[in-house]
C-alpha positions as CSV (number, residue, x, y, z in Angstrom):
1,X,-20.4,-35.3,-0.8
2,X,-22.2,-36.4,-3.8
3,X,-24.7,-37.9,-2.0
4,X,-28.4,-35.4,-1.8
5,X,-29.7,-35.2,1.4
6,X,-33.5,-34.9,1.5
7,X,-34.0,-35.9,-1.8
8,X,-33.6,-39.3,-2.6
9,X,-34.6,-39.7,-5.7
10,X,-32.6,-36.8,-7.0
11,X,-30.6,-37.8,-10.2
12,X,-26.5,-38.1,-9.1
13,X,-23.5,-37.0,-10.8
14,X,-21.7,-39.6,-12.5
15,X,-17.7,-38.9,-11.7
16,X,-17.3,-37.2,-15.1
17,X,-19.7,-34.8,-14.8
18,X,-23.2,-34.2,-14.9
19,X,-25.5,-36.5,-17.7
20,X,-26.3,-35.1,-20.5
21,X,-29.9,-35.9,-22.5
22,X,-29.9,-37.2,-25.9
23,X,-29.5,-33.7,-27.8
24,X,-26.6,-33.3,-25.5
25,X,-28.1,-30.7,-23.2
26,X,-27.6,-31.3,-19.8
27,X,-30.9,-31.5,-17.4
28,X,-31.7,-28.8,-15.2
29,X,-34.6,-29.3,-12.7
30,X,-36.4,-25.9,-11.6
31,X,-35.5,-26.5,-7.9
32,X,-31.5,-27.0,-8.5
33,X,-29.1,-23.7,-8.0
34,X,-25.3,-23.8,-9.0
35,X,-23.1,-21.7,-6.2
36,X,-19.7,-21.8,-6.5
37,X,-17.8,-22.8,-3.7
38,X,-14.7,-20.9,-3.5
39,X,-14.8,-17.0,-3.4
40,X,-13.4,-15.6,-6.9
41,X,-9.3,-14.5,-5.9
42,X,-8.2,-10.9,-5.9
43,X,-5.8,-8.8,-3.8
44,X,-7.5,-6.9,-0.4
45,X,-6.8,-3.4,0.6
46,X,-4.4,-4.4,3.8
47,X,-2.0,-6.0,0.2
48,X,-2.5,-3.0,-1.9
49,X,-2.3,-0.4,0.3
50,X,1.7,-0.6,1.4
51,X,2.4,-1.0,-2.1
52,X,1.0,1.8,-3.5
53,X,2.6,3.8,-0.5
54,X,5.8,2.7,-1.4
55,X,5.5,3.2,-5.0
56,X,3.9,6.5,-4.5
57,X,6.6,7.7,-1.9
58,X,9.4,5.9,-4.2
59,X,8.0,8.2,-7.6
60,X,7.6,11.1,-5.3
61,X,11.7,10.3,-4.5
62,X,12.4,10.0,-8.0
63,X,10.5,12.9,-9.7
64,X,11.3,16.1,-7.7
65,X,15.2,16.0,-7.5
66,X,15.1,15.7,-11.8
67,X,12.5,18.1,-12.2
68,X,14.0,21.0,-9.3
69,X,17.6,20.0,-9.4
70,X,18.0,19.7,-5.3
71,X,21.5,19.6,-5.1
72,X,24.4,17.4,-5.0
73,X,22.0,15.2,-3.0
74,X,19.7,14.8,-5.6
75,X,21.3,11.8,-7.5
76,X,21.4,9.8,-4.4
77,X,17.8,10.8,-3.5
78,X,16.6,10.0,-6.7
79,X,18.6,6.9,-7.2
80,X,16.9,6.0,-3.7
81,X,13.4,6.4,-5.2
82,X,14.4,4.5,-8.4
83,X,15.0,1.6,-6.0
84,X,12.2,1.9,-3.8
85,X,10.0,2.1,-6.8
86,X,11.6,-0.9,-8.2
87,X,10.9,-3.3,-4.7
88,X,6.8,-1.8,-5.0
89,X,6.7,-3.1,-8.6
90,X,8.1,-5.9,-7.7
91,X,6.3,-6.6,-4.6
92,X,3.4,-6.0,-6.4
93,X,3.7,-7.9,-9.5
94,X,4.2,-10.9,-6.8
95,X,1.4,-10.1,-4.9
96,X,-0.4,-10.7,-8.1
97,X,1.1,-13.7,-9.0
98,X,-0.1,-14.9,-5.8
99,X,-3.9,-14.2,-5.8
100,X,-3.4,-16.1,-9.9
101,X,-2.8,-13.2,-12.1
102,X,-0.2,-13.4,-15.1
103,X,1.1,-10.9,-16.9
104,X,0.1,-11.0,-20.9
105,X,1.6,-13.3,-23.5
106,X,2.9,-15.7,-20.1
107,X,0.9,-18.6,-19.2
108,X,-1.1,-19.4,-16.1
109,X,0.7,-20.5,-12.7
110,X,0.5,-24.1,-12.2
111,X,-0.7,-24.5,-15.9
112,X,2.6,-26.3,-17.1
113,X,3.1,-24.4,-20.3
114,X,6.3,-22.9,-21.2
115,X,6.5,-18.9,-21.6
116,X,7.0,-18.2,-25.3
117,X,11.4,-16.8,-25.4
118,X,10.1,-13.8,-27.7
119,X,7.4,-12.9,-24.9
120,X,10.1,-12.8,-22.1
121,X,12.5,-11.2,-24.5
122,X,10.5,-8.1,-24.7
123,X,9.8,-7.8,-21.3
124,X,13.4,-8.1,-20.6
125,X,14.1,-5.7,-22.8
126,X,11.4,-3.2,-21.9
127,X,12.6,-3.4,-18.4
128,X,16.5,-2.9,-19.5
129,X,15.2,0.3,-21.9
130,X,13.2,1.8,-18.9
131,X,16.0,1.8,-16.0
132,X,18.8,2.5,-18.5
133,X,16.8,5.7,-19.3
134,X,16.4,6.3,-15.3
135,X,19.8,5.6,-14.4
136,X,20.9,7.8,-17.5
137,X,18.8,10.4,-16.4
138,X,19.9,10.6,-13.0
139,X,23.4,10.3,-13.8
140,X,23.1,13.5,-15.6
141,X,22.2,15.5,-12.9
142,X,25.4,15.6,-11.4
């Protein structure tokens, strides 16, 4: 693939990269145009669409038995929307991970690094604060 077709006297890469001049700027020629080859990764519409449905429909199942009170149903229903709001984050945050995204403070997939303890730590203990306020919440409205 190296190999110019149509130009033969074109100057090729050497396997480490392209040659540099003696300043150590590399050599452009007017007539050569970089293009990368593979399309820049990010989620599509058909990937974020049933997500945000189900996190929209899970908040929706969440918010309006704490903020009317609907019953003794309410817990259950809102309970239900904790849960379903719980599978789109996760779905999504997956979804992510998949198309190369990382969340801050963690490193790159396929990188090889280690996540720092103290950054996982306080996503942990975010995550713990958050539904212990939810499922604290809920329980009171019995």
């Amino acid at each position: 693939m190296s190999e110019t077709r149509g130009a033969p006297d074109a100057p090729q890469l050497s396997p480490d990269g392209p040659e540099l001049t003696e300043d150590g700027a590399q050599e452009i020629t007017p007539d050569e145009v970089e293009v990368e080859l593979r399309p820049p990764r990010r989620l599509r519409i058909w990937q974020l669409a049933p997500i945000v449905g189900l996190a929209a429909l899970g908040s929706l199942m969440f918010a309006f038995p704490l903020a009317f009170g609907s019953g003794d149903g309410g817990a259950v229903l809102a309970m239900l929307g904790l849960l379903l709001s719980g599978c789109a984050a996760g779905w999504g945050m997956m979804a992510a991970r998949r198309v190369g995204h990382t969340w801050p403070g963690l490193p790159a997939r396929g990188s090889g690094e280690r996540a720092d303890w103290r950054v996982v730590a306080l996503y942990a203990a975010v995550v713990t604060v958050l539904v212990a306020l939810a499922v604290w919440r809920v329980a009171r409205l019995r």
